[in-house]
C-alpha positions in Angstrom: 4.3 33.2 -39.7 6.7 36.0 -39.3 10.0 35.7 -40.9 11.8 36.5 -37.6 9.6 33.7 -36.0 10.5 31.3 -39.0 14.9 32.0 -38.4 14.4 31.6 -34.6 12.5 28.3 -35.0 14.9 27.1 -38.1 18.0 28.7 -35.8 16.6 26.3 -32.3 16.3 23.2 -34.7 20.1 23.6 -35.9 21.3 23.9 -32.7 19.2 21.2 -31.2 21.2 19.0 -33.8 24.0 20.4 -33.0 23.7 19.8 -29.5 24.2 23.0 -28.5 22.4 23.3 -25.5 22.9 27.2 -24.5 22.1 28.0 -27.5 19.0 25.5 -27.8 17.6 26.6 -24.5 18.0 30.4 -25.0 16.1 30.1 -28.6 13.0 27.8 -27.0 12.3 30.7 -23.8 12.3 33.2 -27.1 10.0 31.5 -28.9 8.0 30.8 -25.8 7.9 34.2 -25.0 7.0 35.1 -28.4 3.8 32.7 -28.0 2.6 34.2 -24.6 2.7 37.8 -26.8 0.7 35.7 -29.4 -2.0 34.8 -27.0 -1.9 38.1 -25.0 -5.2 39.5 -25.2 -8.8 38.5 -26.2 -7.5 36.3 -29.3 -4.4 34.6 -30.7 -3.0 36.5 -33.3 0.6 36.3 -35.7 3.0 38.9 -34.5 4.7 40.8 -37.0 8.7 41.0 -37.5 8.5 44.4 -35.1 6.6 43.2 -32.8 8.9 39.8 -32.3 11.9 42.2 -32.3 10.0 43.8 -29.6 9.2 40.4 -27.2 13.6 39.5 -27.9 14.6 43.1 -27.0 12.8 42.4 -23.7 14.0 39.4 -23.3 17.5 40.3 -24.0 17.4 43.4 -21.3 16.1 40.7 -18.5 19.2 38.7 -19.5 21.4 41.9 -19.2 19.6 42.7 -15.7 19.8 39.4 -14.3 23.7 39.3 -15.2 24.2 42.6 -13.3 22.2 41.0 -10.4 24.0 37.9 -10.3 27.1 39.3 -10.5 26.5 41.8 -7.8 25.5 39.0 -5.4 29.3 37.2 -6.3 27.4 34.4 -8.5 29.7 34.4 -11.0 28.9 31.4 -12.8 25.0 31.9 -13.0 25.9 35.9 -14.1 28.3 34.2 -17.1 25.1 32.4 -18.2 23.3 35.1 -18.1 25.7 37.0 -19.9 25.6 34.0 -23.1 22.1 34.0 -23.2 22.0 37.7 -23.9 24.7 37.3 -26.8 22.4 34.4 -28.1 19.8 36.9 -28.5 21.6 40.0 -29.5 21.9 38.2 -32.6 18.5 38.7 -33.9 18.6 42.5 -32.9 19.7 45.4 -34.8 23.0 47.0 -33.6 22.9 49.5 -30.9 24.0 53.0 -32.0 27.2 54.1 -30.7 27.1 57.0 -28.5 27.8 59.6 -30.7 25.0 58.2 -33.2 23.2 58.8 -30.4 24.4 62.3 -29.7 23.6 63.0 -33.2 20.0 61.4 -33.5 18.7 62.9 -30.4 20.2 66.5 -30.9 18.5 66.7 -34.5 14.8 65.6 -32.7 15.1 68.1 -29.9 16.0 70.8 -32.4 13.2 69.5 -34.9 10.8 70.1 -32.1 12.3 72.7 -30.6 12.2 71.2 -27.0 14.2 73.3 -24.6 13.3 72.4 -20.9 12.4 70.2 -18.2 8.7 70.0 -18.6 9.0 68.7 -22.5 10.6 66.3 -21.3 7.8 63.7 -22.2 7.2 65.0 -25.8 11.3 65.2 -25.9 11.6 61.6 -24.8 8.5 61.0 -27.6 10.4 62.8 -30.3 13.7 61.2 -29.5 12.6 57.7 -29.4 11.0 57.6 -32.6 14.0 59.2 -34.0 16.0 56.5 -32.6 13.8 53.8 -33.7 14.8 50.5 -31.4 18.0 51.2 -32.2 19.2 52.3 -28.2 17.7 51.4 -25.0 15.1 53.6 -23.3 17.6 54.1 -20.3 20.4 55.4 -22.9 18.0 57.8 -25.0 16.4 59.1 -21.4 20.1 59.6 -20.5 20.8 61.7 -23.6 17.8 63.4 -23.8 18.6 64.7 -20.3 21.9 66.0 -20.7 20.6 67.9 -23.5 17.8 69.6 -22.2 20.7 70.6 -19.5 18.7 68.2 -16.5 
């Protein structure tokens, strides 16, 4: 079992005898999520620590999304849980880079590969994400990665 796996599990149990119930419910759709990705596919398989980041960073940005949605349709309430749910899981992530971490990391992978317009933008995006490593949404690095290439 992963070791990520192993603290949410361990995490869920303490806050099921805690009674913390937003915490309890937000840790038991993770780990269900991370056992659909475990039997995704011909056979059931262990996911690593990367790959369990991988199913909570989705999981989070649905949280994020649904907040915006709720709270756009004046559902306040339902957008605030939303909202906890996300910070239950943001936890268990890395911290986001700041923007001008960002700046930096994506300006040294476009010079590296000395992308300069609009049609590398795919390698760009390539380049800029594995520079980036998890540590920034898609939507921010695309942003970035944009402005740079002057798009």
């Amino acid at each position: 079992m992963s070791t990520l796996k192993d603290r949410l599990t361990a995490d869920m149990r303490s806050a099921l005898k805690a009674r913390d119930e937003l915490t309890t419910s937000t840790l038991r759709m993770a780990l269900a999520a991370v056992g659909t990705a475990e039997v995704a596919g011909k056979a059931k398989r262990e996911l690593t620590d990367d790959e369990v980041l991988a199913v909570l960073t989705k999981e989070a940005k649905k949280r994020r999304e649904a907040a915006t949605a709720f709270a756009d349709a004046g559902r306040a309430e339902q957008a605030a849980k939303e909202s906890a749910e996300g910070e239950v899981l943001d936890r268990y992530l890395p911290t986001q880079l700041s923007d001008a971490e960002l700046t930096q990391l994506v300006s040294g992978a476009l010079a590296a590969g000395g992308f300069t317009g609009k049609a590398q933008m795919g390698p760009a995006m390539k380049a800029a994400q594995a520079a980036v490593a998890g540590q920034a949404e898609g939507g921010r690095v695309a942003a970035e990665v944009r402005r740079q290439l002057g798009l």
